[in-house]
C-alpha positions in Angstrom: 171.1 21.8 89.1 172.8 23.6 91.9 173.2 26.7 91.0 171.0 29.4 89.5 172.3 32.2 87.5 170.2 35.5 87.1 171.0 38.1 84.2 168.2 41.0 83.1 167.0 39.6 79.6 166.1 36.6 78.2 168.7 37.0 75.6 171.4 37.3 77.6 170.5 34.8 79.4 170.2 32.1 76.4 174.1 33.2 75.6 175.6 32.6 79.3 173.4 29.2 79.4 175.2 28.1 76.5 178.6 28.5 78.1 177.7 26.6 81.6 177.4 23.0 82.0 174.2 21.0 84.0 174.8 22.2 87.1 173.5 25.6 86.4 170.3 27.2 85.4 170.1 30.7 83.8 167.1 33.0 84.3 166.2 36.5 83.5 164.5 39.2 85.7 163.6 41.0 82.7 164.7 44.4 83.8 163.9 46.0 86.9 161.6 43.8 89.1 160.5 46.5 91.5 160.2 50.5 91.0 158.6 53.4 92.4 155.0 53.5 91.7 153.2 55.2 88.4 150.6 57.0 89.6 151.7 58.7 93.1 154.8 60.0 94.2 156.3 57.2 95.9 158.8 59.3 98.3 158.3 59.5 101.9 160.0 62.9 102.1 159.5 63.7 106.1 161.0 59.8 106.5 164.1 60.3 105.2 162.9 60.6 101.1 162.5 56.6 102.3 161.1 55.3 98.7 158.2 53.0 98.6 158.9 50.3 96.0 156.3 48.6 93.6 157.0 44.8 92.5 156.1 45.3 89.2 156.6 41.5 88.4 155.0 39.4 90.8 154.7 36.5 88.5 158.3 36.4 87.4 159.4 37.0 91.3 157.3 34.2 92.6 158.7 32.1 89.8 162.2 33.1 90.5 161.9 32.5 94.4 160.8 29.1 93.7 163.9 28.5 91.4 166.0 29.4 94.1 164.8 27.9 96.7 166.6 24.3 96.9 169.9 26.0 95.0 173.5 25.9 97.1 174.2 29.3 95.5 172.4 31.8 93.5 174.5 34.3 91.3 173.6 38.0 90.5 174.9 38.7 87.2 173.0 41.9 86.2 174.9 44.7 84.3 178.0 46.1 86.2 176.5 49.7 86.3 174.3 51.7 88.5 170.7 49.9 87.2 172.0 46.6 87.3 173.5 46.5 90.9 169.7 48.1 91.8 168.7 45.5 90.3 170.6 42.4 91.8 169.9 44.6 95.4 166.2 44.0 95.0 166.4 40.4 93.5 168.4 39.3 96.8 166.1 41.4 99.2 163.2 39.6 97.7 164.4 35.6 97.2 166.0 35.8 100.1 163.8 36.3 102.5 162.4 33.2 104.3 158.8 32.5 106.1 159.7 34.9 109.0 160.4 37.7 106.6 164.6 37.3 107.8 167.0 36.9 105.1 168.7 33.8 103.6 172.1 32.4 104.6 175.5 33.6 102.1 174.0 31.6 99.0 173.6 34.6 97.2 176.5 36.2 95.2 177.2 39.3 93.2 179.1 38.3 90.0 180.4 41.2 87.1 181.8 40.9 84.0 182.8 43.1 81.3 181.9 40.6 77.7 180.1 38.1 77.6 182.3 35.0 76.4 183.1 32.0 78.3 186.5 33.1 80.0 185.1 36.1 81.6 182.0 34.1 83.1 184.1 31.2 84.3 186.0 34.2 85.6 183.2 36.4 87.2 182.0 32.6 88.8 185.5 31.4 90.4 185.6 35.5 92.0 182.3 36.6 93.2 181.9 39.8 95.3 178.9 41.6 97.3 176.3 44.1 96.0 177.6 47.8 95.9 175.6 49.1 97.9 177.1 52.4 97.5 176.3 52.0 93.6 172.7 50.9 94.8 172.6 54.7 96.9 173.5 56.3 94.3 170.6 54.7 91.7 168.1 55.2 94.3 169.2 58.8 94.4 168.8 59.4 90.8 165.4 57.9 91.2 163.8 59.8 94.0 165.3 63.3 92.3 164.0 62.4 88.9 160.4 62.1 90.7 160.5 64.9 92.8 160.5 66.7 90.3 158.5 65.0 87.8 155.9 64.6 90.4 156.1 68.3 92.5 156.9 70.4 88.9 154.7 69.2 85.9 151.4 69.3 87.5 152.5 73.2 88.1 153.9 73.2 84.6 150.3 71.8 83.4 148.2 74.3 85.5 150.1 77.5 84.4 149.8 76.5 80.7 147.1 75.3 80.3 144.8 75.8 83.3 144.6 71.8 83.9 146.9 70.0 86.5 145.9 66.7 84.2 147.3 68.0 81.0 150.3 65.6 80.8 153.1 68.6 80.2 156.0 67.5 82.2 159.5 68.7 83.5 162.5 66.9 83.8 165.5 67.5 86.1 168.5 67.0 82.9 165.9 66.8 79.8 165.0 70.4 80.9 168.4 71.8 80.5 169.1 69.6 76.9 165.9 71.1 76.1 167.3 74.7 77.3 170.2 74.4 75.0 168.3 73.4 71.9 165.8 76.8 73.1 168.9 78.9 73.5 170.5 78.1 70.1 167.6 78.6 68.1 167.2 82.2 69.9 171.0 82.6 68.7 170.0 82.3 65.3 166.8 84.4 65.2 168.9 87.6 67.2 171.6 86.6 64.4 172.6 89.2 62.6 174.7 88.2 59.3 177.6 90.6 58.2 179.0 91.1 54.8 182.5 89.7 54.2 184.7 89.4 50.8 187.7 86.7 50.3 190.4 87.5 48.0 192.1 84.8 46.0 194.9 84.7 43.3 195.8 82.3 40.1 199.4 82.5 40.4 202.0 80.5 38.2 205.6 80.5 37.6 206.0 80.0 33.6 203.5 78.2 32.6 199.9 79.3 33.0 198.8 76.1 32.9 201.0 75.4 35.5 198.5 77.7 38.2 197.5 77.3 41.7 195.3 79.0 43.9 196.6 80.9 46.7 194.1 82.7 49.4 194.7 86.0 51.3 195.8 85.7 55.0 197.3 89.1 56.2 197.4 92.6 54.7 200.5 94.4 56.6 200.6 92.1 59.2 196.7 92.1 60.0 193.9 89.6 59.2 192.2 91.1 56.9 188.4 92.2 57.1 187.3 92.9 54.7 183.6 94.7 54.4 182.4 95.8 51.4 182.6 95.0 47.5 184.7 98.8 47.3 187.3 97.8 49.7 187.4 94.4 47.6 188.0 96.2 44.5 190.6 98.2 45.6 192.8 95.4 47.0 192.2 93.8 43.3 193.3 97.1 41.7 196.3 97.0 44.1 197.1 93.4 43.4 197.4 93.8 39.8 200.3 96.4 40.1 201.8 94.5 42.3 204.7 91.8 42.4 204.3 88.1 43.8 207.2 86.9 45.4 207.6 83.9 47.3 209.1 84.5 50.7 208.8 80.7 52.2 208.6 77.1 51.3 208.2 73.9 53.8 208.2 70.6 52.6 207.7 68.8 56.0 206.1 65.3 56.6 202.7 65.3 59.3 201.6 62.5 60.9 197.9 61.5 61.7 196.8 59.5 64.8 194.0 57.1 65.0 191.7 57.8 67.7 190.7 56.5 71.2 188.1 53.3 71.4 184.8 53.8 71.7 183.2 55.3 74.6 179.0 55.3 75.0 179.1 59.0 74.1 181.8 58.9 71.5 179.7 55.5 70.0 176.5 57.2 69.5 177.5 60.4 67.9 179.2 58.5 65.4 176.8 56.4 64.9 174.3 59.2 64.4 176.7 61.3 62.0 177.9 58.0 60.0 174.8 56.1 60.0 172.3 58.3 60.9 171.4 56.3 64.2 169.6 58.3 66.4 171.4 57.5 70.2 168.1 55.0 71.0 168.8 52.9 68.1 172.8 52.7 68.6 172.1 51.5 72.2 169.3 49.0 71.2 171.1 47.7 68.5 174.7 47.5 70.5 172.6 45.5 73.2 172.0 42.5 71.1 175.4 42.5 69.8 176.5 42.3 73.6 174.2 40.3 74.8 174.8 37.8 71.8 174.3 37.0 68.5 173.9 33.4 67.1 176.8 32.3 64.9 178.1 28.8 63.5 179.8 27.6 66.9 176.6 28.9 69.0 175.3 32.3 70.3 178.0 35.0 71.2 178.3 38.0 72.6 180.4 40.4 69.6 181.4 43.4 72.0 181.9 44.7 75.6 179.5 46.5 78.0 177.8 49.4 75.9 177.9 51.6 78.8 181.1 53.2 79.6 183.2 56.4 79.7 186.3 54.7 79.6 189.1 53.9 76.9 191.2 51.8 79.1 191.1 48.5 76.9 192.2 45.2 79.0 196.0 44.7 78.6 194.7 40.7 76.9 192.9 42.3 74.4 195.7 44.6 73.2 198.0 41.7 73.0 195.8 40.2 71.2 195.1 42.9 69.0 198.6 43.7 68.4 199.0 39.9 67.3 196.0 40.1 65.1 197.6 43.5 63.0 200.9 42.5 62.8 199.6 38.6 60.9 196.8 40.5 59.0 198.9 43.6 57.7 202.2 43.5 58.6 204.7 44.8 60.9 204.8 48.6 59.0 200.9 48.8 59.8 201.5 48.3 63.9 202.6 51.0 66.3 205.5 51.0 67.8 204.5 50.3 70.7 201.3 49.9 72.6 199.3 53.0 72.9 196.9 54.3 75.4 194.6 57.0 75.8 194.0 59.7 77.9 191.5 59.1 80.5 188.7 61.9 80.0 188.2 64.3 83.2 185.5 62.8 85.5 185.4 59.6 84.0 184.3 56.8 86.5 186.4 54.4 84.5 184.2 51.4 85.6 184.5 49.5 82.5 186.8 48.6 79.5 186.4 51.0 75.9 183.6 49.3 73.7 185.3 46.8 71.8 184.5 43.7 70.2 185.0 40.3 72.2 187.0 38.8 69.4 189.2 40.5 66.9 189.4 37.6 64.6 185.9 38.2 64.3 186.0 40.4 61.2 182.6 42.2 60.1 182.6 40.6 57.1 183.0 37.1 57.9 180.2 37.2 60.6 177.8 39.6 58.3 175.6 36.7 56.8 174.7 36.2 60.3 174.0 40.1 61.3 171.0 42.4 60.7 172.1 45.4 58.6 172.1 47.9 61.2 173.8 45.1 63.6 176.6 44.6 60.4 177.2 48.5 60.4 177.4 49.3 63.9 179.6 46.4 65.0 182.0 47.3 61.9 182.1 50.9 63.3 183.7 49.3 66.3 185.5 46.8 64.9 187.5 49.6 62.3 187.7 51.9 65.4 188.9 49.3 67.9 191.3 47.6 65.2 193.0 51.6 64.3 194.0 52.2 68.0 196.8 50.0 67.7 197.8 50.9 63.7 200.5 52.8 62.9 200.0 56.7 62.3 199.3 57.7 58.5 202.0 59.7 57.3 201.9 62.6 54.6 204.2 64.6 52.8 202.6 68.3 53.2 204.0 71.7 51.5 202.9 74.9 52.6 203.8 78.5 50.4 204.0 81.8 51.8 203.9 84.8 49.1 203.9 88.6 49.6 203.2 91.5 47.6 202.7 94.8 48.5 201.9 94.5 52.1 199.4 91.6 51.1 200.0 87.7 52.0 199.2 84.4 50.8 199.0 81.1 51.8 198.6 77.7 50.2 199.5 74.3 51.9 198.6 70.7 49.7 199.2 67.3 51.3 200.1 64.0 49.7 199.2 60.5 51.2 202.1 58.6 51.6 201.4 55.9 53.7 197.7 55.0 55.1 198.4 53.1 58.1 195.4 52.9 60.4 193.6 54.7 57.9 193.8 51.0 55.6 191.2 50.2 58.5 189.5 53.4 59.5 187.7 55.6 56.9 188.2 59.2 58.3 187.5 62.4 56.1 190.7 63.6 53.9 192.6 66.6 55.5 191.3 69.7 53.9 194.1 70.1 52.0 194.7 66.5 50.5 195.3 66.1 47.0 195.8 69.8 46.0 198.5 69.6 44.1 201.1 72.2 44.3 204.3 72.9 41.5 207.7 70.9 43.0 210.0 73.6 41.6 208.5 76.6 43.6 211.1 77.9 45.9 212.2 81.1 48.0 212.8 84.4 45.9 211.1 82.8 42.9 208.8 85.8 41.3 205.3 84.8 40.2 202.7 85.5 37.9 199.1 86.6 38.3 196.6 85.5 36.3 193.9 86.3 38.1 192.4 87.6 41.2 189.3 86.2 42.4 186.7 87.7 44.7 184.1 86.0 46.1 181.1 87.7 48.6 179.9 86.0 51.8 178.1 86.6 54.8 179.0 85.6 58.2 176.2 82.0 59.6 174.3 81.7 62.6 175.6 78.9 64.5 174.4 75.6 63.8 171.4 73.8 65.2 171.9 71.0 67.7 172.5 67.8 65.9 172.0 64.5 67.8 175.6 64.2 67.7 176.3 67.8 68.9 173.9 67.8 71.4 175.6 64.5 73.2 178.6 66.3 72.8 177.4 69.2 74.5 175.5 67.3 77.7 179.1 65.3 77.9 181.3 68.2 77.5 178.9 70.1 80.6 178.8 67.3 82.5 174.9 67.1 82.2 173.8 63.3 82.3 175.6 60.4 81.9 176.9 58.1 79.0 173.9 55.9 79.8 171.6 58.4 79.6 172.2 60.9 76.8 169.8 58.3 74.8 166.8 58.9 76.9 167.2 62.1 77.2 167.2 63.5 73.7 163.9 60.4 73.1 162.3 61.9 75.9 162.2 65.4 74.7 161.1 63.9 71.4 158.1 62.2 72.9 157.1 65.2 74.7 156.4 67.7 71.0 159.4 69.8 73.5 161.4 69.2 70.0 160.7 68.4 66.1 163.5 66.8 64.1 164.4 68.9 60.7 167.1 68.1 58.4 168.7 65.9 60.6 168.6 69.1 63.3 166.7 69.8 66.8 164.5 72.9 66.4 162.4 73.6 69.4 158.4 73.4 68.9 156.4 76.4 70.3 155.7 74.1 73.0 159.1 73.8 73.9 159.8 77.1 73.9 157.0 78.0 76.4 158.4 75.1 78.7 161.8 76.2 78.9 160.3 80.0 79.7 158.5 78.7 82.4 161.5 76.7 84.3 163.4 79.9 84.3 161.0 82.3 85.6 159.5 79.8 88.4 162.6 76.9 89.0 165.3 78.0 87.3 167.6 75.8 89.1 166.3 72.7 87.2 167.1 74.5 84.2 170.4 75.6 85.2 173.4 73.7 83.7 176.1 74.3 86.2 173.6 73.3 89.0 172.8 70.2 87.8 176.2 69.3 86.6 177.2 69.7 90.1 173.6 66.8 90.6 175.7 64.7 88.7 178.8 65.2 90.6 177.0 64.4 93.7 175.6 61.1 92.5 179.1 59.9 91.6 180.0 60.7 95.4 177.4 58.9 96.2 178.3 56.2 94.4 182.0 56.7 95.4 181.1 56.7 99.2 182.3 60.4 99.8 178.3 61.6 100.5 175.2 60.5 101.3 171.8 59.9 100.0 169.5 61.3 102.1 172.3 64.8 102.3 172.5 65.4 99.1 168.5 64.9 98.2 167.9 67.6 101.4 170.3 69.4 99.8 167.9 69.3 96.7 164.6 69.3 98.1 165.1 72.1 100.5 165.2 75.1 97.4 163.0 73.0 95.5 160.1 73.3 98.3 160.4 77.3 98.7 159.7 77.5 94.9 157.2 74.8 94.8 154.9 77.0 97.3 155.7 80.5 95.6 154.2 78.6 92.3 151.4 76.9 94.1 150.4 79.8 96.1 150.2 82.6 92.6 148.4 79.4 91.2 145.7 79.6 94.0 145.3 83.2 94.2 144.6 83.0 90.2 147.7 85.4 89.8 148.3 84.8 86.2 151.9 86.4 86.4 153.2 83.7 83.9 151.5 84.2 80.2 152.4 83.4 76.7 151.8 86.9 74.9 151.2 87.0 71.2 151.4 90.1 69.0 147.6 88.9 67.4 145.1 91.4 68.9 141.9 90.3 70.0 138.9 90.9 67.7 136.2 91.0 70.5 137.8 93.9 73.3 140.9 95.7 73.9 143.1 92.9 74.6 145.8 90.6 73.2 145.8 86.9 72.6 147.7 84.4 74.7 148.2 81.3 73.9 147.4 77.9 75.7 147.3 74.3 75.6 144.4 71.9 75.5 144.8 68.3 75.2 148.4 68.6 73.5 147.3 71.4 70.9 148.2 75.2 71.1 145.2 77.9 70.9 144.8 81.5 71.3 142.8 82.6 74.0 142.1 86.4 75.0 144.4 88.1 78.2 141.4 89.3 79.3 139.6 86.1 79.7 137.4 85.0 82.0 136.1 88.1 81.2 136.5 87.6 77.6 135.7 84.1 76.4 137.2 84.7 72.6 139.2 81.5 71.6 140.4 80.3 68.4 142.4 77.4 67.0 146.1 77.3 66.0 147.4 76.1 62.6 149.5 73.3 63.6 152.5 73.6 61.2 152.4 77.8 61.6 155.9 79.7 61.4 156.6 81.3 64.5 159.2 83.9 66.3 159.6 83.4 70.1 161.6 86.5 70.9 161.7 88.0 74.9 158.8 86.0 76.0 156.4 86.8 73.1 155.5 84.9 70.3 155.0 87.1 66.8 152.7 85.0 64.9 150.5 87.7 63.5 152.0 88.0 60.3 151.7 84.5 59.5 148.4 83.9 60.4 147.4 86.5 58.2 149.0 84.3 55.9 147.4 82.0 56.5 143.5 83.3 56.3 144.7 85.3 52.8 145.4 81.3 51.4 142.4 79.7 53.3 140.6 82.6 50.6 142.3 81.6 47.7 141.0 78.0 48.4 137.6 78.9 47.8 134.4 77.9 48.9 133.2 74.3 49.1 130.2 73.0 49.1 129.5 70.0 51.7 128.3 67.2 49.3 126.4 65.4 52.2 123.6 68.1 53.0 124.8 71.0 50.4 125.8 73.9 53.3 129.0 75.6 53.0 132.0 74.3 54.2 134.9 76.3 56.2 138.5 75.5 56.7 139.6 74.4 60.3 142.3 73.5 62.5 143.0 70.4 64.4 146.0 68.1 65.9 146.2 67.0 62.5 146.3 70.5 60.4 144.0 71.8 58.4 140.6 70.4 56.9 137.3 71.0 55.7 134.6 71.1 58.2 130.8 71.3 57.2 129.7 75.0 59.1 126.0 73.3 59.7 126.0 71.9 63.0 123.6 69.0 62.4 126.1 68.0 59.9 129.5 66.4 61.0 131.0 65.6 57.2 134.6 66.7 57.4 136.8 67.0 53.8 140.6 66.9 53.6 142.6 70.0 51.4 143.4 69.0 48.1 145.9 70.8 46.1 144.0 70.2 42.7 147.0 67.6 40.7 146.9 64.8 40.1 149.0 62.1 41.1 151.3 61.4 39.0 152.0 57.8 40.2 148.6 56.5 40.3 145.1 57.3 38.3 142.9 58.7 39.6 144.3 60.1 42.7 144.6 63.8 43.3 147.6 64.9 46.2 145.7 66.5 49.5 147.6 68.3 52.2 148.4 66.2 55.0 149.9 67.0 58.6 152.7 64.7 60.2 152.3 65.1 64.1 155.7 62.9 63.8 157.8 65.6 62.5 155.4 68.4 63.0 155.4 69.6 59.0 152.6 69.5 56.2 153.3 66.6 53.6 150.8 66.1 50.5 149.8 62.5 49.9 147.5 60.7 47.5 144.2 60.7 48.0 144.4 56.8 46.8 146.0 56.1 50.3 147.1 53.4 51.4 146.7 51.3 48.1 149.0 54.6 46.4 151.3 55.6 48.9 153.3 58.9 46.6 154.1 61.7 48.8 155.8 65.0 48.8 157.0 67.6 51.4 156.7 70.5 49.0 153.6 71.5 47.7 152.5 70.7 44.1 151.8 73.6 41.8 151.0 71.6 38.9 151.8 68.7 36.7 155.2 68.3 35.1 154.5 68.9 31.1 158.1 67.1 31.0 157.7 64.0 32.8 154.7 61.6 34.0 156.9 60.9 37.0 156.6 64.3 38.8 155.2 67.1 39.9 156.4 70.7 40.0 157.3 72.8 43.4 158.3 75.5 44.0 162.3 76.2 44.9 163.7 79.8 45.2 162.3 81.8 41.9 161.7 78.1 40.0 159.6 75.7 39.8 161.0 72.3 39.5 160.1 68.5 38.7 159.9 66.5 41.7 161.4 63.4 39.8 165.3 63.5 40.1 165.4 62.2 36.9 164.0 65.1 35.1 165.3 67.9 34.7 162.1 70.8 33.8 162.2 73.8 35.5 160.6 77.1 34.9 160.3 80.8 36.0 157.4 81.6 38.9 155.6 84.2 37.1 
């Protein structure tokens, strides 16, 4: 073999081999071979932030050196992004270095590619190029920044909170300000205040009354109407019904709907995650083995393009080809008229094609026996996307009525498919006003009957929590992160208990809360979005050649250091300037409790302390207000101690002393009170299972999600669980349980239908 190939995974790797012929090995580095070290900083800041790189795979690098040794040319084919050009930097500054530590001659070549198929690697091996090493700058950059202030913050971040430097709380330069705009939201909707409004609606018809159609209120003498109160309501309804309908316009018009742009990382993962509820770690995983190939009859294949893009631009082959494919699978009436294209997006780097798949011809369904399930879905999600963009537009036939009457208007508007075009290929929502079916002989002048007004109550919402999909789309929209890294980002505040998943919505823990309170009193440039927006704009200079490394991390450091000593010099004089106030009072002096962290739990310790040692736990899964710096909690934990008293007393059936209630990492238990004793006993709701014999449902605590659950006591051989808490047995079923919802209590089992009246 002459010539050695090097890719990052072993998969890949198997897929490219397949394509070359005996003169080439293929070999994977298996990521990154060298990084910055875990356990120290790793930057030599007075030296020019010169980094001091770890090989973290000495094994692999030895073995790679030796394969490289007696080859006539050695090809870099890592990923054509940031990492992988870091990546084929370090591979050549390692195997090319001979006995007296000088480097190699030329037989080491940078190769890129877009897909993996065989015309694009014979094509990335007849036009090799060098190592980016602009690209490389600009990934080292990232790097050192990330660290600096991982490193220089969270040990500040971990002192102030909970009195350890060693308690693992940590700060990052862009998961800090994701994490700021979940915090903000959620403050949005607790300052919320909802208002009263009322809609008007009216049944109108022109001879028939079975003939009607609904019509909704738009202006009232000219204005939009706002309407307050159920009064002003039933005075427009008392108006309405002297009044006379008449219609003043008519348009019969036809719309058109376009299909949209390719896939882009960002625009990949948040419809993954709102179509397949994928969160943006498992749409990148799984998109990785579908590019880096997937074995099929004829062999392993890569199914779709580089993952990691802000592009659309689609190579002008694979339109052709696309075009070729509609008009022989649908028709001429189902392609566009011509070829379209897309508007790049503003600050796109435009390094790499739309995601795509490799091969049109490849339809999902003729590949799926040889998918996963979640492979199947997502690479049909780019497949119906990719296939659209070149579709004609759907057209529909859309009327729209005006009517007035009295100084009131009305508007109704109902659209008819009548011909799908890309949407025979791409599912998309129907419009809003699809299918509402509107009378043909309606025209100008005609006077219409009422046969009813309708008024219906509502009260303005608080705005939405962050979905994962939102939340991409409000990083990419700010400029905050990158495509590649919006995955990460939102995992990494996960990990960290900053964030707790709840009906498919971000909600910010009490520990995020306090994290995001911190950044902004002591550093709140890390937390501030148009700062490190700008970050991000200064690493795609970097990577452009228009800066430097080494300026724009000075640039960084240099207000970065000032706060860094402010924070470490309160922290040495024990100025405790930065607390987390509570409303609860403390039962031992004059003071109120703060609270504080220990080994990844929350407590309540007194404002007075060290003066005053009084400590107690925290229920885990306790509701809390964060409002102005202040958490009000005291309510709820008198809650709490009102329904540890309804429990009871229990009596430890190892010794016979009493037992009281307690609070750990995992919620609440049982804990015997004499100290020679350590039984421990979990909360049990008193019903039964109703799945298993036996059994009797206890409370549980998910760290996970952060919520209580209750779950057989039977576990693991019965595994029945519910997130509402069981009252009692259903007399209806032997399937179910019932919980409480609203005023009712209802049967757990879908299938039944009991309910009945909390008394």
């Amino acid at each position: 073999m002459d010539n050695l190939v090097i890719v990052e995974s072993p998969t890949k790797a198997n897929t490219i081999n397949r394509y070359l012929g005996s003169k080439f090995e293929v070999r994977s580095s298996k990521g990154h071979i060298r990084d910055l070290p875990e356990k120290e900083l790793g930057v030599k800041i007075e030296n020019g932030f010169q980094p001091t790189l770890v090989v973290n795979q000495k094994k692999l690098v030895k073995k790679l050196k030796k394969a490289s040794k007696d080859k006539q040319n050695v090809f870099l084919a890592t990923d054509n992004d940031r990492e992988g050009e870091a990546i084929a930097f370090d591979l050549y500054e390692l195997l090319s270095k001979n006995g007296n530590g000088k480097k190699g001659n030329g037989k080491f070549k940078r190769i890129i590619f877009n897909e993996i198929t065989k015309n694009s690697i014979k094509n990335a091996l007849d036009n090799p190029t060098d190592i980016d090493l602009k690209k490389v700058d600009a990934q080292r950059a990232r790097r050192i920044l990330d660290r600096l202030v991982g490193y220089l913050i969270s040990p500040l971040l971990s002192k102030t909170v909970s009195g350890s430097r060693f308690e693992g709380l940590s700060a990052g330069r862009v998961q800090s300000v994701a994490l700021r705009y979940i915090v903000e939201r959620e403050e949005e909707r607790e300052k919320f205040d909802p208002e009263e409004y009322w809609k008007v609606a009216v049944d109108l018809y022109k001879e028939k009354k079975s003939d009607e159609f609904e019509m909704q209120l738009k202006k009232v003498n000219g204005e939009k109407p706002d309407i307050g109160s159920e009064d002003q309501a039933n005075e427009i309804e008392k108006k309405l019904s002297e009044s006379r309908f008449e219609v003043s316009d008519v348009k019969d018009k036809q719309n058109k709907r376009s299909p949209l742009p390719p896939f882009i990382t960002s625009t990949m993962q948040r419809a993954a995650s709102s179509v397949l509820s994928f969160t943006p770690s498992k749409t990148m995983s799984v998109a990785q083995t579908l590019y880096e190939g997937v074995k099929l009859e004829e062999g392993v294949e890569g199914l779709i393009t580089y993952m990691r893009t802000d592009s659309t631009r689609v190579a002008k082959e694979a339109n052709n080809a696309l075009r070729k494919f509609i008009d022989g699978e649908f028709g001429s009436d189902y392609l566009s008229e011509k070829t379209r294209y897309f508007q790049k997006s503003s600050g796109a780097q435009d390094a790499h094609e739309a995601i795509r798949p490799t091969d049109v011809h490849r339809r999902p369904e003729k590949i799926k026996r040889h998918l996963s399930s979640d492979q199947y879905k997502l690479y049909k999600l780019i497949w119906d996307r990719f296939v659209a963009t070149q579709m004609s537009e759907a057209r529909y036939r859309r009327r729209k009525i005006t009517v007035r009457a009295n100084g009131f208007e009305f508007k109704t508007s109902g659209s008819t498919l009548v011909f799908d075009g890309f949407l025979k290929v791409l599912k998309l929502k129907p419009l809003k006003d699809q299918d509402v079916d509107l009378p043909d002989d309606i025209q100008t002048g005609d006077q219409l009957n009422l046969k009813e007004v309708d008024l219906s109550q509502h009260f303005t919402k608080p705005p939405n929590r962050y979905t994962e999909a939102g939340l991409i789309k409000k990083l990419e929209k700010q400029g905050i992160g990158r495509p590649s890294t919006y995955a990460s980002i939102i995992s990494t505040i996960q990990k960290r208990d900053y964030i707790v998943k709840r009906n498919s919505s971000f909600v910010p823990s009490l520990l995020g809360f306090i994290v995001v309170e911190f950044l902004e009193e002591y550093f709140p440039e890390i937390v501030e979005p148009n700062l490190t927006a700008k970050m991000e704009e200064a690493l795609d200079e970097i990577k452009d050649g228009k800066n430097s490394k080494n300026k724009t991390l000075a640039k960084f450091y240099a207000p970065l250091k000032k706060e860094l000593e402010r924070v470490e010099e309160a922290l040495e004089s024990n100025d405790n300037s930065f607390q987390i106030p509570t409303d609860v009072e403390c039962s031992s002096c004059d003071g109120h409790m703060n609270i504080r962290y220990w080994k990844g739990s929350p407590y309540l310790s007194c404002s007075s302390w060290p003066e005053c040692e009084e400590k107690t736990s925290l229920p885990s899964n306790i509701s809390f207000t964060f409002s102005n710096g202040k958490v009000l909690i005291a309510d709820e934990l008198e809650k709490k101690k009102e329904e540890e008293k309804e429990l009871g007393e229990k009596e430890c059936p190892k010794c016979g002393s009493a037992m009281e209630i307690k609070h750990g990492r995992y919620g609440r238990f049982y804990a015997c009170t004499n100290s020679d004793c350590d039984e421990t006993a979990s909360i049990s709701t008193g019903v039964e299972c109703p799945n298993c014999d036996g059994g009797e449902l206890l409370e549980r605590y998910s760290r996970k999600r952060k919520q209580t659950f209750y779950g057989c006591s039977n576990y693991p051989d019965c595994k029945y669980t519910t997130n509402d808490k069981p009252i009692k047995q259903c007399p209806s079923c032997e399937s179910g349980v019932l919980v409480k919802s609203d005023d009712k209590l209802i049967c757990t089992n879908k299938s039944c239908n009991h309910a009945e009246d909390v008394n």
